[in-house]
N, C-alpha and C positions, 0 to 999 in steps of 0.2 A: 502203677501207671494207669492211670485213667483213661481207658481205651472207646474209641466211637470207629464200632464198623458200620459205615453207610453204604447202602445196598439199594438196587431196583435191579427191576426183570418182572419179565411177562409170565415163564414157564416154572418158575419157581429154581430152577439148578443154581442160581446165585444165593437165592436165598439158603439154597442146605449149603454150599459150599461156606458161605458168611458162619453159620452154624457151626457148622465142622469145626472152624479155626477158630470160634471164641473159647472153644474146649480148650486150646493150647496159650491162653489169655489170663490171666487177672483180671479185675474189675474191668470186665467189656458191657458194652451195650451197645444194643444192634438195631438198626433204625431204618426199615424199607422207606426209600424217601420218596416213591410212590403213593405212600399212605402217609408220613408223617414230616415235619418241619425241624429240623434240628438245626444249631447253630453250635461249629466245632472248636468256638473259643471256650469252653465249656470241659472240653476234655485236655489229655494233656497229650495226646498221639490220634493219629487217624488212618482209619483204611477203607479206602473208599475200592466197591465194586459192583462192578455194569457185564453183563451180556455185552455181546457186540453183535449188531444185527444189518446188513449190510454196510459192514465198516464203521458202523458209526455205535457210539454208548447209547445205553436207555437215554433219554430224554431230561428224565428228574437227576442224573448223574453229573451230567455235562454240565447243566442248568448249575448244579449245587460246587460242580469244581470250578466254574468261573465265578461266580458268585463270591466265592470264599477264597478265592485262591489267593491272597493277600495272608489270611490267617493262617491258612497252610503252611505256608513256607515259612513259617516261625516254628511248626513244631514236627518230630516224627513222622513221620507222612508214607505211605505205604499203599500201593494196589495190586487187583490183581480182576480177570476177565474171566467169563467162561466163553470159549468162541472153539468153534470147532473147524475154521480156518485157518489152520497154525503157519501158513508162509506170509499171511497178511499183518503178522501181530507188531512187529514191530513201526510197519505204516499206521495203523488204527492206534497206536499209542503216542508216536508225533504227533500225531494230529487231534486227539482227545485230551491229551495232558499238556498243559503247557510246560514249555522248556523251563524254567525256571525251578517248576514243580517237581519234572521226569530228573532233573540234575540232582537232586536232591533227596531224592527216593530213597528210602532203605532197600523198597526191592520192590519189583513191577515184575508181575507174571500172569501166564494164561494157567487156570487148570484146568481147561479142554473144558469138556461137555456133553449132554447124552441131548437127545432128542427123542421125549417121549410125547410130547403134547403142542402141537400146531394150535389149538383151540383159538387160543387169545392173537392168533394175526388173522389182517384180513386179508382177501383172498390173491391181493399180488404178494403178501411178502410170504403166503403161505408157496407159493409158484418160484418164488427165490431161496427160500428154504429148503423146499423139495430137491431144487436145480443142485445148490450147492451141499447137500448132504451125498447126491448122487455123485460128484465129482470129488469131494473130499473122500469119501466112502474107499475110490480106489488108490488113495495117497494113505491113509492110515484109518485105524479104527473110530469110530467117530465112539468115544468115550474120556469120561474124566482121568486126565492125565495121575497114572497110581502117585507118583513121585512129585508131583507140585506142590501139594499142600507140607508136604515134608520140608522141603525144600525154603518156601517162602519162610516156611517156621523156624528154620536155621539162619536164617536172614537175617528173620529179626532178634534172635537171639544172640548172634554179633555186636549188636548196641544194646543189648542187656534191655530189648523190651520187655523180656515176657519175666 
């Protein structure tokens, strides 16, 4: 099966997590849609993933699952987050995935996340960043969930994608 993982992010953690999982793939191919233009009638499954950054997907994510959401929900269809707000995850998936879409999912998850590099925000969402790493901080560790990628990988192995 003809796989498109479609990916953005600022820090790069989507982009190694997108990595990780095409290890566990057949014919993938992975396409930061920060940098590039992909059209997912072209493959024959899809797995789109975004950071979440004060609730909301990267920009080029959102932009690309409305855009396409028509052709999505004709095949496969799969996501997952890195967000280190894990009580917000199921509000930030209502609202970034359309219903039609989340119904239809083979599997929709967070694999957490690490915070090594504020660089690339500017200086208010580096102040909401800070805020909410310092409060998530005493709710759990702020790292990549061990057991997500396991997991979504068993998912999708239930409809024989991989």
């Amino acid at each position: 099966m003809r796989t498109l993982i479609a990916y953005a992010g600022k820090t790069g953690n989507t982009a190694k997590c997108a990595r990780k999982l095409a290890i566990h793939l057949n014919q993938v191919t992975l396409v930061d849609l920060n940098a590039e233009v992909v059209n997912p009638k072209d493959f024959d499954a899809v797995i789109v993933a975004s950071p979440v950054y004060s609730h909301k997907f990267e920009r080029s994510v959102g932009s690309f699952l409305k855009k396409y959401q028509e052709i999505l929900q004709t095949k496969p269809f799969a996501a997952f987050v890195t967000m280190v707000e894990y009580d917000s995850f199921t509000k930030v998936i209502k609202k970034e995935i359309a219903e039609p879409l989340r119904k239809k999912a083979v599997a929709i998850a967070n694999f957490g996340g690490e915070v090594n590099n504020l660089t690339p925000f500017n200086w208010h969402d580096k102040i909401i960043a800070k805020s909410i790493i310092k409060l998530e901080s005493k709710k759990h560790p702020i790292e990549f969930l061990p057991e997500a990628e396991k997991q979504f990988v068993a998912q999708l192995n239930k409809v024989e994608w991989i």
